[in-house]
MISERO-674411 format. One record per residue (C-alpha): residue in three letters; x, y, z negated. Coordinates in steps of 0.2 Angstrom, whole numbers, padded with zeros to 4 digits, always signed. Layout:
N
alaXYZ;...
END
This chain:
390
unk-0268-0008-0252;unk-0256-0004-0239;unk-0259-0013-0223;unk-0240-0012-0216;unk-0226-0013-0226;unk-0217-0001-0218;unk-0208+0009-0233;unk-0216+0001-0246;unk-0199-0007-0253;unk-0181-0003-0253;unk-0167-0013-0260;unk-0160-0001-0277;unk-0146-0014-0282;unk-0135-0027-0273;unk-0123-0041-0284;unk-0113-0053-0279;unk-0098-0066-0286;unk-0081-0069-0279;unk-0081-0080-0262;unk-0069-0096-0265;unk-0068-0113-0261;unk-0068-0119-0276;unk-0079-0107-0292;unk-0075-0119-0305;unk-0092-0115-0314;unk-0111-0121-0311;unk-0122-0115-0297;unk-0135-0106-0312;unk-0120-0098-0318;unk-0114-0089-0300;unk-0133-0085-0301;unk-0134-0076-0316;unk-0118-0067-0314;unk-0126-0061-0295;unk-0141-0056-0303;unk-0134-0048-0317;unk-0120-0037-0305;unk-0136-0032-0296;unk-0145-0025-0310;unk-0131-0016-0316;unk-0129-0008-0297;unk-0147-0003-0299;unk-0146+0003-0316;unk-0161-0007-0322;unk-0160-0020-0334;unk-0167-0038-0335;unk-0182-0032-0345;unk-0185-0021-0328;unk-0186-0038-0319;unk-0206-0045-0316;unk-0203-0054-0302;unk-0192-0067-0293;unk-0189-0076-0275;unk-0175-0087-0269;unk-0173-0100-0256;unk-0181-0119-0258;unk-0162-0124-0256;unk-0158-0117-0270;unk-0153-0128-0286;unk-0158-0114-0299;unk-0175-0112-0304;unk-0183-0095-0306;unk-0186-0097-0325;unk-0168-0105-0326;unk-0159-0089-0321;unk-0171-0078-0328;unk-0167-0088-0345;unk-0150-0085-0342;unk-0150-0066-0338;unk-0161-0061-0352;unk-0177-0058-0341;unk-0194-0060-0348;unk-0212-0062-0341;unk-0214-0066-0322;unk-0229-0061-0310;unk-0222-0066-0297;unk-0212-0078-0291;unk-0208-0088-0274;unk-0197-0101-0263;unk-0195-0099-0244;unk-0189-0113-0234;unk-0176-0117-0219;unk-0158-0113-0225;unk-0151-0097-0218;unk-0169-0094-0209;unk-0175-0088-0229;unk-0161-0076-0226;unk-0174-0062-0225;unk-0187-0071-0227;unk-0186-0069-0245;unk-0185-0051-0243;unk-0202-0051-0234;unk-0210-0061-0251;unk-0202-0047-0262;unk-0206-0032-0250;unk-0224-0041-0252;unk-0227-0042-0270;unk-0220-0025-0271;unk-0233-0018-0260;unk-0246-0026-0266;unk-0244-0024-0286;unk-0238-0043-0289;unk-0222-0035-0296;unk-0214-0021-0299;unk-0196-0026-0298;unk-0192-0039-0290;unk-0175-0049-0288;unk-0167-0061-0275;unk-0156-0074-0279;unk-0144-0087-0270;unk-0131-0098-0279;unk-0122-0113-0274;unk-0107-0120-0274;unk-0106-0125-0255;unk-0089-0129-0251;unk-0085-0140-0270;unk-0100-0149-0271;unk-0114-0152-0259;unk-0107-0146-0240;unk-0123-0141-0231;unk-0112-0143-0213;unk-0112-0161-0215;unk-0132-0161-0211;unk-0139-0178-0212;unk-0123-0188-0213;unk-0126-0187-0232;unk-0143-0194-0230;unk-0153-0183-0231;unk-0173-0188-0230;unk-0187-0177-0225;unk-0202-0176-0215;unk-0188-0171-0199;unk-0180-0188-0200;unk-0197-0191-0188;unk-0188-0184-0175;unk-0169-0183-0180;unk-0169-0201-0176;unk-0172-0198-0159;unk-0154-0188-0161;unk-0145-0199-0173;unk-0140-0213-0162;unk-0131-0201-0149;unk-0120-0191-0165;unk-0127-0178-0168;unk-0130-0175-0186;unk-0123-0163-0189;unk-0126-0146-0187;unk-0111-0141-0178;unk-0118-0155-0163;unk-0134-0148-0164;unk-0130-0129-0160;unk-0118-0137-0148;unk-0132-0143-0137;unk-0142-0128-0135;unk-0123-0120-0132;unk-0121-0131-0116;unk-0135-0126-0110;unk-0136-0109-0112;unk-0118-0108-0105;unk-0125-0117-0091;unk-0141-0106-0087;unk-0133-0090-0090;unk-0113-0091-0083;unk-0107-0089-0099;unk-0087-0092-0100;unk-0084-0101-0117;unk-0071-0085-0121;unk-0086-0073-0126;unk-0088-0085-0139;unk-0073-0078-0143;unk-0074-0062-0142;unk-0087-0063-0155;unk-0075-0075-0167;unk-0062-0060-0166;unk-0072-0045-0169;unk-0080-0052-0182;unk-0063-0056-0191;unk-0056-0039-0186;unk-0070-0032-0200;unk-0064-0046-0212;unk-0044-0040-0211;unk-0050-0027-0220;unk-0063-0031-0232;unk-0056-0039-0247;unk-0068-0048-0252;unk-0069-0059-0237;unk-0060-0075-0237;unk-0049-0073-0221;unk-0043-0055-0227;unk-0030-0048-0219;unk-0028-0061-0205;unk-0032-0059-0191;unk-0034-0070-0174;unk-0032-0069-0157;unk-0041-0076-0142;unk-0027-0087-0138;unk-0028-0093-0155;unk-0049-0095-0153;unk-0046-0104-0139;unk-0032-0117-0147;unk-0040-0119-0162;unk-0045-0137-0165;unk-0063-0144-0157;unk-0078-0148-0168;unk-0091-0152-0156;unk-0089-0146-0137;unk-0090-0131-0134;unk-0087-0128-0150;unk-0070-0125-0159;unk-0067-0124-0178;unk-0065-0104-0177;unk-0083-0103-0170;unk-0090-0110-0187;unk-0093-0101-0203;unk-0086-0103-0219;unk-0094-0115-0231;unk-0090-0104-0248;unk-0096-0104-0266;unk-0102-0092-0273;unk-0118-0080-0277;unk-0127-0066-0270;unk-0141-0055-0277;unk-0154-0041-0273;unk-0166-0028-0281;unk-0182-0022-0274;unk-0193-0012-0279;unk-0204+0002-0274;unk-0198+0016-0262;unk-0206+0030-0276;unk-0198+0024-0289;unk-0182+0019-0280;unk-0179+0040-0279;unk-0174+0040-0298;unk-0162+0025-0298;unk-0145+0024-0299;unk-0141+0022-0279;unk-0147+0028-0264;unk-0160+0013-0260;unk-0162+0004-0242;unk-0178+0008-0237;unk-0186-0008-0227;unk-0195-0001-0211;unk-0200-0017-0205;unk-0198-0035-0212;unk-0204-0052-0205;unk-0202-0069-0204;unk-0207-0084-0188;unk-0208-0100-0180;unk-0209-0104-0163;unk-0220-0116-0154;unk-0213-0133-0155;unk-0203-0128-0167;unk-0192-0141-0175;unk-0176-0138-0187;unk-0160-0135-0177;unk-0165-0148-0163;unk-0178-0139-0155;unk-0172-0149-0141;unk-0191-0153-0130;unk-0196-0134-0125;unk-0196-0129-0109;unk-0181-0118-0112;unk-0168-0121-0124;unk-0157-0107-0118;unk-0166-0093-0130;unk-0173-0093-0148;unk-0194-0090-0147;unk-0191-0089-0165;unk-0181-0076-0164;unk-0190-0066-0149;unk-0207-0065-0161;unk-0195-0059-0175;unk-0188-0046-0166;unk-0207-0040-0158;unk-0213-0040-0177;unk-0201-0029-0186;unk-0199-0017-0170;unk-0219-0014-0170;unk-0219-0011-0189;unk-0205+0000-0189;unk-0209+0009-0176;unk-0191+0010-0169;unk-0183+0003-0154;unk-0168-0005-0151;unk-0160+0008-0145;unk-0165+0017-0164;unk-0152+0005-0172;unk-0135+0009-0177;unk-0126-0006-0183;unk-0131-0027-0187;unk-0129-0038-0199;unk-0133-0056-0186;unk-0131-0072-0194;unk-0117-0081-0188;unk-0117-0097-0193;unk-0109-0100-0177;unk-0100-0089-0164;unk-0117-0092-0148;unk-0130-0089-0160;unk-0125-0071-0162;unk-0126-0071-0144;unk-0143-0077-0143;unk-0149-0063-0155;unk-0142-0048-0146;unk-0153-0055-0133;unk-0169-0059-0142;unk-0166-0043-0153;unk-0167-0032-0136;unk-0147-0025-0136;unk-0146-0033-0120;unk-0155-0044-0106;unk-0156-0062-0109;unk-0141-0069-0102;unk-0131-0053-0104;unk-0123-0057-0120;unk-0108-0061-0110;unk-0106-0043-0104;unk-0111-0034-0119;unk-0098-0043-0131;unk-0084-0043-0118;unk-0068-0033-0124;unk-0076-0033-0142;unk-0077-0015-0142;unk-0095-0016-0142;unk-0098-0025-0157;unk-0083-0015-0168;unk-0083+0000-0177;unk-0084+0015-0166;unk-0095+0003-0152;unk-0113+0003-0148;unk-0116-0010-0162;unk-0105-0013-0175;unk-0111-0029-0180;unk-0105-0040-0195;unk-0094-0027-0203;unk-0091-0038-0219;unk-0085-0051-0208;unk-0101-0063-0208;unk-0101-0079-0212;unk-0088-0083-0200;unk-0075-0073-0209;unk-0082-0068-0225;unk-0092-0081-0232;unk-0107-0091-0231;unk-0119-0086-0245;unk-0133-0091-0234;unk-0136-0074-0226;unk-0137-0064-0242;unk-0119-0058-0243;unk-0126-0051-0226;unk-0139-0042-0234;unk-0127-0036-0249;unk-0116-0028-0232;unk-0133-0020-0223;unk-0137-0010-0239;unk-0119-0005-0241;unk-0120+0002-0223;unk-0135+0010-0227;unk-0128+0018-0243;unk-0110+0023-0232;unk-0101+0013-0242;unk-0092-0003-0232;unk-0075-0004-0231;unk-0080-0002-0213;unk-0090+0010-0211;unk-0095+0016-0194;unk-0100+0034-0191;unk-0119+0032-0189;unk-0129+0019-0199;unk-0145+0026-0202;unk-0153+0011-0198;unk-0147-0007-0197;unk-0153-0024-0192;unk-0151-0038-0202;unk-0154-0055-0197;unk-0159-0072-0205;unk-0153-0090-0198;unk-0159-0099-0182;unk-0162-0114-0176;unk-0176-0114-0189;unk-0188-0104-0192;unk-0180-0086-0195;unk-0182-0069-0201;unk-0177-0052-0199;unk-0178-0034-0205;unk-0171-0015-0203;unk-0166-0004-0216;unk-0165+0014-0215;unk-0160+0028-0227;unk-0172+0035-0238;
END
């Protein structure tokens, strides 16, 4: 039994619908069509398949989609919670049963149809009711219930603490849509913005504007893991995991972490970051390119940070011109677009892009990719991993 699982799994196959605003079909069906796009990336077949994970969000059940797709018996199957903080999360579960014999093959799945039916930004103004409404209601009768207001907050302060001018919330909006001009399958492809246009761009809640949002998209997304061994005779060069984990912080609370001692960093996030670079073994320095969730334009500076690319409150200097964060700079980070540009798939079309950087095949490929950070949401409890090339 392995006692790390340090390249113990690789993703072999990655699947994904169209992004729109409108699919026009179920949420199982974008599902099965992911899942389906993936095994035939990976070369496998459904009857391959012995194991599944997806998020608790997720509206299609395991046996559902497995139905649906032609998959048989199950050994394995799982749900991790928190939205975009499952991101990777679920890549830790299937890296997991992989290392340990659960399964063999195992695939993630994430479907919905975010943008026609349900809209996740609209938080607890649909009425939603959980064990957080203990403490959302200590937030509710000042507005924010959203989740727009809640990043907000931890957005004035970090500005505050740190120096931070509101434009290097910008200069992440526009690099990141500088990769989607040219990705096709990004929602804002082929237009660009500028600062001036960040900066004009209609406010949400203070300091932030509509372009330092995501996208709320439908769609479906989908990935194949399995072992590193047997990844070697598949179809595509496989994305080995170096290093995979998944945390909460102290106090933790979800999106309103508001009563720590700080709120101008992500503990989360910190102990994410200490996790994958002690199994791994790498540095940060050792990482070539990222794939940050970006459910809004400050949380990717928060991540740098935590993720060691630069000093806490340093952000600032690091994404100022852009150049660092584009193809040909020090990280090329979010060359699909993210979720700002591209779509919100919950973090998984980010995963589909890390792979594809791995395998040299983005539409913006930078010159050296051999290994890549990919992150899962904050706020909540998160997750992270690298990949590197087999």
């Amino acid at each position: 039994m392995p006692t790390s699982l340090k390249n113990e799994a690789a993703i072999v196959g990655i699947g994904q619908t169209e992004f729109s605003k409108r699919s026009g079909r179920s949420e199982l069906q974008l599902a099965a069509e992911a899942v389906k796009a993936a095994l035939a990336d990976a070369g496998l077949t459904p009857a391959d398949v012995d194991g599944m994970t997806t998020f608790s969000m997720d509206t299609s059940q395991e046996i559902e989609v497995a139905r649906a797709v032609g998959i048989g018996d199950l050994t394995f199957f799982s749900r991790v919670e928190y939205g975009g903080g499952a991101a990777i999360g679920v890549m830790l579960h299937a890296a997991m049963a992989v290392a340990t014999g659960a399964a063999k093959t195992v695939v993630v799945y994430r479907a919905f149809n975010e943008r026609s039916e349900r809209r996740y930004s609209t938080g607890i103004s649909e009425g939603i009711a959980t064990s957080d409404m203990i403490h959302w209601s200590w937030y509710l009768p000042f507005g924010l219930m959203t989740p727009a207001s809640w990043v907000a907050m931890f957005t004035q302060r970090y500005l505050h603490d740190y120096g931070c001018p509101v434009e290097a919330l910008g200069q992440v909006a526009v690099s990141t849509r500088k990769h989607a001009v040219n990705n096709p399958n990004a929602w804002f492809h082929g237009r660009p913005i500028t600062l001036a246009e960040h900066a004009e761009s209609r406010m949400i809640s203070e300091p932030l504007r509509l372009l330092d949002c995501c996208q709320e998209s439908d769609g479906g997304c989908a990935q194949v893991i399995t072992s590193v061994e047997r990844a070697r005779d598949l179809r595509r060069k496989p994305a080995v995991i170096r290093g995979v984990a998944q945390a909460a912080g102290a106090n933790q609370e979800q999106m309103t972490s508001f009563y720590r001692p700080s709120i101008s960093f992500l503990p989360e996030m910190d102990l994410v970051a200490k996790q994958v670079y002690a199994t791994s073994g790498l540095r940060p320095d050792d990482v070539d390119a990222a794939i940050i969730y970006d459910a809004f334009t400050p949380i990717v500076l928060w991540q740098l940070e935590s993720s060691g690319f630069c000093r806490r409150g340093e952000a600032k200097d690091f994404v100022q011109g852009g150049t660092n964060l584009e193809i040909g700079g020090r990280l090329p980070t979010n060359t699909n677009g993210g979720q700002l540009s591209e779509a919100d798939i919950h973090g998984l079309n980010g995963v589909n892009e890390g792979v594809r950087l791995i395998r040299g095949t983005s539409v913006n490929q930078p010159p050296k990719a051999d290994h890549v950070l990919v992150t899962g949401g904050v706020g909540v409890p998160t997750s992270g991993m690298i990949l590197g090339k087999e």
